[in-house]
Structure formats: structure tokens, C-alpha cells
MARFILUM-600700 format. One record per residue (C-alpha): x, y, z negated; chain. Coordinates in pm, whole numbers. Each point is the difference from the previous one (the first is absolute). Layout:
# residues N
<atom><x>X</x><y>Y</y><z>Z</z><mol>A</mol></atom>
...
//
This chain:
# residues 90
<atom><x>-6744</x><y>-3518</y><z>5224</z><mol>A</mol></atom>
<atom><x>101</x><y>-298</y><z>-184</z><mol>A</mol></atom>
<atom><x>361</x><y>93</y><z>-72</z><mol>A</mol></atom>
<atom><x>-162</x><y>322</y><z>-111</z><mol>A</mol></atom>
<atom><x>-188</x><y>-141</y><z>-261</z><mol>A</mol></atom>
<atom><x>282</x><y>-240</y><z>-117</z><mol>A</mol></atom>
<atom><x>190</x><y>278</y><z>-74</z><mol>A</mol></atom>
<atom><x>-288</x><y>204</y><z>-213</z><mol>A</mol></atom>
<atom><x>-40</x><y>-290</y><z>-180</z><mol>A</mol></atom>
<atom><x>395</x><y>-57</y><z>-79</z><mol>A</mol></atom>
<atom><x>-1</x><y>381</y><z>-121</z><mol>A</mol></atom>
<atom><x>-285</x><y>-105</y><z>-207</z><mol>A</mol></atom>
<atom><x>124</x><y>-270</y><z>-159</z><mol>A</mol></atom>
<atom><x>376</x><y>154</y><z>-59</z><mol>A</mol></atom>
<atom><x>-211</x><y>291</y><z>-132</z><mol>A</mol></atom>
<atom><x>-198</x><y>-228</y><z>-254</z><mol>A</mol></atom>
<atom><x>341</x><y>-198</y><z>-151</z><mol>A</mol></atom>
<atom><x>184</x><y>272</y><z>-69</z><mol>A</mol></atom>
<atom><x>-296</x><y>210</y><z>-165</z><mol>A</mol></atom>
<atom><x>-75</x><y>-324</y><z>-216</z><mol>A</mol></atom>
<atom><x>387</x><y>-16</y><z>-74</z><mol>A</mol></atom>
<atom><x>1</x><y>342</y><z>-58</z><mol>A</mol></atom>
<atom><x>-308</x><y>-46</y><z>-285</z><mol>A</mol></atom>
<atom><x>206</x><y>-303</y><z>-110</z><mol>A</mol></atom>
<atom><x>347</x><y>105</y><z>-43</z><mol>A</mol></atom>
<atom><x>-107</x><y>375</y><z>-150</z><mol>A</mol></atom>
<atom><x>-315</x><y>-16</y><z>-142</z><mol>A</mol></atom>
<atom><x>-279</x><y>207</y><z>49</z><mol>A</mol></atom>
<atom><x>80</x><y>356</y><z>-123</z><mol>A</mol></atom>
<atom><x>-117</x><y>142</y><z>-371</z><mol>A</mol></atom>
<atom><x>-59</x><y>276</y><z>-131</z><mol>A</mol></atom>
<atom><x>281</x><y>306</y><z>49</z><mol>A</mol></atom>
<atom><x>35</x><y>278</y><z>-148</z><mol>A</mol></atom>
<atom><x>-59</x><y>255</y><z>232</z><mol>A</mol></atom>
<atom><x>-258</x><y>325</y><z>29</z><mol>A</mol></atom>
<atom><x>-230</x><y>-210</y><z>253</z><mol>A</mol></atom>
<atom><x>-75</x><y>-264</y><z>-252</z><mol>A</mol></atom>
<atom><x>-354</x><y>-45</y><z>-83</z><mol>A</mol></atom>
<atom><x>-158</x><y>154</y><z>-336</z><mol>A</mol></atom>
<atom><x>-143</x><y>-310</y><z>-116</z><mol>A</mol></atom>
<atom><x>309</x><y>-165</y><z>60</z><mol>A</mol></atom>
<atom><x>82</x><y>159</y><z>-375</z><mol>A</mol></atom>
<atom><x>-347</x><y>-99</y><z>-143</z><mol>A</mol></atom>
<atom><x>40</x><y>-373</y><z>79</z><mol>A</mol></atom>
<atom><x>367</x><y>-36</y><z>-136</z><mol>A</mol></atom>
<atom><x>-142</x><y>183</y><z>-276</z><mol>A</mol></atom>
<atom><x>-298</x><y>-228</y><z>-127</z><mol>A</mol></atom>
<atom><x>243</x><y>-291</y><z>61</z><mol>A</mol></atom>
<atom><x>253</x><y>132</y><z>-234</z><mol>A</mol></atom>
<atom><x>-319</x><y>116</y><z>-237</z><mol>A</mol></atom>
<atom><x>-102</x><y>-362</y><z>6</z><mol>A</mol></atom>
<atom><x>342</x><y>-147</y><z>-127</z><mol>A</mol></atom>
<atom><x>9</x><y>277</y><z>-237</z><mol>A</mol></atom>
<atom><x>289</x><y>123</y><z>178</z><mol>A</mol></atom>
<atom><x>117</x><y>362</y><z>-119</z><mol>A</mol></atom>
<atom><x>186</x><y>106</y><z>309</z><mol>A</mol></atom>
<atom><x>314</x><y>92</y><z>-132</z><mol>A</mol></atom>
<atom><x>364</x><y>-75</y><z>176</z><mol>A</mol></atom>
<atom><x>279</x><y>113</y><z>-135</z><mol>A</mol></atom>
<atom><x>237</x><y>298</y><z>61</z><mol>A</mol></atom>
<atom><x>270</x><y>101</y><z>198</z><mol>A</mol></atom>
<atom><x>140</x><y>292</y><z>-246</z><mol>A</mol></atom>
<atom><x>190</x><y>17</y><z>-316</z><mol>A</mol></atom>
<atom><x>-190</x><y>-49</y><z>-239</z><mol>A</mol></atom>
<atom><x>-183</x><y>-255</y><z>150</z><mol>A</mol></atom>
<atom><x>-416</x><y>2</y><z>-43</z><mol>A</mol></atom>
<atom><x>-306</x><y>-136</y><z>95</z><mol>A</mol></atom>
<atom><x>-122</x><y>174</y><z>334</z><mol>A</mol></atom>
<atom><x>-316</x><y>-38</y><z>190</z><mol>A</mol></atom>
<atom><x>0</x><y>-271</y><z>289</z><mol>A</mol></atom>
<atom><x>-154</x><y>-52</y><z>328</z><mol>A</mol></atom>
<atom><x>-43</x><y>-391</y><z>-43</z><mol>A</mol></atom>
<atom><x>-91</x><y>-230</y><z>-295</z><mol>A</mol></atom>
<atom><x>292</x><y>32</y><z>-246</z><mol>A</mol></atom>
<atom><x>37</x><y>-32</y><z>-337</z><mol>A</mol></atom>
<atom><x>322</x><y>183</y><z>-135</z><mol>A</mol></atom>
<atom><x>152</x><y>-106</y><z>-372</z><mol>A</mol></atom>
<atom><x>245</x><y>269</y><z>-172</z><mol>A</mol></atom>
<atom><x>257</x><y>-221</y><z>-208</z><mol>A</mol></atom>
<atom><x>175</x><y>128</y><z>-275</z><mol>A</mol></atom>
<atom><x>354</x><y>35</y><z>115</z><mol>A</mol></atom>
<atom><x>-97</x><y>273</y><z>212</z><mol>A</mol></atom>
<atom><x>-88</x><y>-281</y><z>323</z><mol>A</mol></atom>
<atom><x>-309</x><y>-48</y><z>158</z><mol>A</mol></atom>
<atom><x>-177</x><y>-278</y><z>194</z><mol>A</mol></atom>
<atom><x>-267</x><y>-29</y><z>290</z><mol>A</mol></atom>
<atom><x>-203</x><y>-272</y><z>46</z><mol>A</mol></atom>
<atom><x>-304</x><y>-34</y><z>288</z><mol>A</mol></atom>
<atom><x>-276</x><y>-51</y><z>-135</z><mol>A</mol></atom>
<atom><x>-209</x><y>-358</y><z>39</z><mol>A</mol></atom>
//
């Protein structure tokens, strides 16, 4: 019975380190972007980035390059020589 319970509470504590290394060395997991995210997932980022006075903006992939709606709190700057920067907003 004793050896039993030795080895339950090995498996226990083996279990324990590596899910607090695990936590550690990755990090809890954010937000994706995936259908199964929640709705007010979008409502919080969104009266942070109201707060900073954030616009939302990132820039684009195509030619000419734009402003274009982002998911997260970026602020997009259209330069003059046909460039564009992104910058997350504080």
C-alpha cells in the first residue's frame, strides 16, 4: 500500500513541474484568432484601443499600400514616399 502511494505521489509531483515549466517556458495562451473566440473578446481590445485613442489601423499588404482595419491596437502612418508604418498602440 505504501509503495502504492509513493508512486501516486511521484506522478503527482512530475505532473506539477512540468505543468509549472510548461506555464513558465510558454506562457499562458492569448487570444487567437479563431471562430471559437469569445465576442467580448473584441469589445475589450476595443475600449482599450478607444482609451489610447488608438484608430486601429495596420498597414497593407497590396500595391498601393493603405490604411486597413485591424484586429489589435494599431496605429498605421502613410508616409509620403509611397511607405507606410505600424506602430502598437500604448
Amino acid at each position: 500500500m505504501r509503495e502504492s502511494a509513493r508512486y501516486v505521489t511521484r506522478f503527482l509531483v512530475i505532473f506539477a513541474v512540468v505543468a509549472v515549466l510548461s506555464l513558465v517556458l510558454v506562457g499562458p495562451a492569448g487570444p487567437s484568432l479563431n471562430p471559437y473566440v469569445s465576442a467580448l473578446t473584441n469589445v475589450l481590445a476595443g475600449s482599450d484601443a478607444i482609451a489610447s485613442n488608438c484608430e486601429m489601423k495596420t498597414c497593407s499588404t497590396s500595391v498601393p499600400v493603405t490604411c486597413v482595419d485591424a484586429i489589435r491596437a494599431h496605429r498605421c502612418t502613410l508616409h509620403g514616399n509611397g511607405t507606410c508604418t505600424t506602430t502598437i498602440c500604448p
